[in-house]
N, C-alpha and C positions, 0 to 999 in steps of 0.2 A: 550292934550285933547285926550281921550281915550274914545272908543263908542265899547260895544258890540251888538250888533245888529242881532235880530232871528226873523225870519218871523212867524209868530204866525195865528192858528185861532181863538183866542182869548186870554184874559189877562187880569189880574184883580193885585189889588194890595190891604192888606187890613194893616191897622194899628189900634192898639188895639180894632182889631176884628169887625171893621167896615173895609167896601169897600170905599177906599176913588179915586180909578181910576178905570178906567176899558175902554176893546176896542174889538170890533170885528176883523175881519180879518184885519190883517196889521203887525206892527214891534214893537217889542217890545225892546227898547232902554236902554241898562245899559250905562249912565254917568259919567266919572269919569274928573275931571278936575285936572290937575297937575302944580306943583310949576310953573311959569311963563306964566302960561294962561295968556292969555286976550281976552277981547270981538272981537277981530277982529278973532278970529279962529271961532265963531261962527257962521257967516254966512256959512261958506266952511264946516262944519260940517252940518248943517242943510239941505245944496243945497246938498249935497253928498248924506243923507239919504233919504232925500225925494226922489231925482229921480237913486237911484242901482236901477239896473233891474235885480228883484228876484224872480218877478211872473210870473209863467206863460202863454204864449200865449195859443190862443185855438188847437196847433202844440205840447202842453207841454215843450217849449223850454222858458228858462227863460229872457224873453223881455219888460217886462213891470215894472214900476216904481209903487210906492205906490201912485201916483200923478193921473197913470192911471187907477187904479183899485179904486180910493175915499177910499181907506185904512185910518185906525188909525195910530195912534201912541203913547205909552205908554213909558214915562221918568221916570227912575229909576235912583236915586242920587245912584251912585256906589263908595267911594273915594278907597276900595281893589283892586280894577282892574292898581290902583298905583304901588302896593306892589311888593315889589324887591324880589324873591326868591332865589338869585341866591349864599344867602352863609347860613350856616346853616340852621335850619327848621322852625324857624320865622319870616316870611314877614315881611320886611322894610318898611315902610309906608312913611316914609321920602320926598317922590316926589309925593306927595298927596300935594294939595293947603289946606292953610289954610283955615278952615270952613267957617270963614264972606267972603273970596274970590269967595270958590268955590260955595259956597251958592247965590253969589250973579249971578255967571257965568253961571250956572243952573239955576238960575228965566230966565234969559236972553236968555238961548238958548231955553226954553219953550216957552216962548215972541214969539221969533223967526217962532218957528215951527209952534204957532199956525196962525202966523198971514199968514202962505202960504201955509198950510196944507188942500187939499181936503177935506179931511175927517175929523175926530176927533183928538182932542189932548188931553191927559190925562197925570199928573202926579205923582207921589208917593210923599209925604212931606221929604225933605230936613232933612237930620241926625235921623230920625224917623228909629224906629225898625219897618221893612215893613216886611209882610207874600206877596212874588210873587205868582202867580199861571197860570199855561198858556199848549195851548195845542200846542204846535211847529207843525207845516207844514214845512214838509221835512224828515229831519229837515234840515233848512239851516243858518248858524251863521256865519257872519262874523265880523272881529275886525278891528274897524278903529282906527288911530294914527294920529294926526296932532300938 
């Protein structure tokens, strides 16, 4: 399970040209689930993003969690962030979960977030061609691997 994760001041996602998510200040989540997932990484992924402390106190020093500031959170089904590039110029996609798996491990981590998330949860549809849009704060991105 792979999370890239940018603190955003907002974020929107839109599929054939509708807005089908969207979030004010908070994180915005690219998801990638890989061959051997399973549900039991989801909690540790969810408890993980919900409380980094990425935001700022009122010192500008970064202490506070998306938990404490009633942040969003916006799910973006990623399976590229699998992709092996590490031998000629074509990404391997090979350690990418199969779609009815990761599709199903993605509803679940969404489940997940909304159900402990302060703030909002939003997500982009599963294997859909999504248009991201988002204004980074910081910027700050970090990549999680579990």
């Amino acid at each position: 399970m792979i999370s890239v994760v940018q603190r955003v001041y907002e974020a929107s996602v839109k599929v054939d040209g509708e807005i089908v998510g969207s979030i004010d200040k908070g994180l915005l989540v690219f998801f990638c689930v890989e061959e051997g997932d399973t549900d039991d990484k989801i909690s540790y992924m969810s408890e993980k993003i919900l409380n980094l402390r990425v935001f700022e106190d009122d010192k500008g020093k970064m202490s506070k969690c998306l938990q404490d500031i009633n942040g969003d959170m916006l799910i973006i089904s990623q399976f590229t962030l699998a992709g092996d590039c590490s031998k000629g110029r074509r990404p391997d996609f090979t350690g990418a979960a199969k779609p009815d798996t990761a599709k199903e491990i993605y509803n679940h981590f969404i489940q997940d977030v909304s159900s402990k998330i302060n703030g909002k949860a939003a997500s982009g549809i599963f294997g859909a061609d999504m248009k991201v849009s988002l204004i980074n704060d910081g910027p700050v991105t970090l990549i999680i691997k579990r």
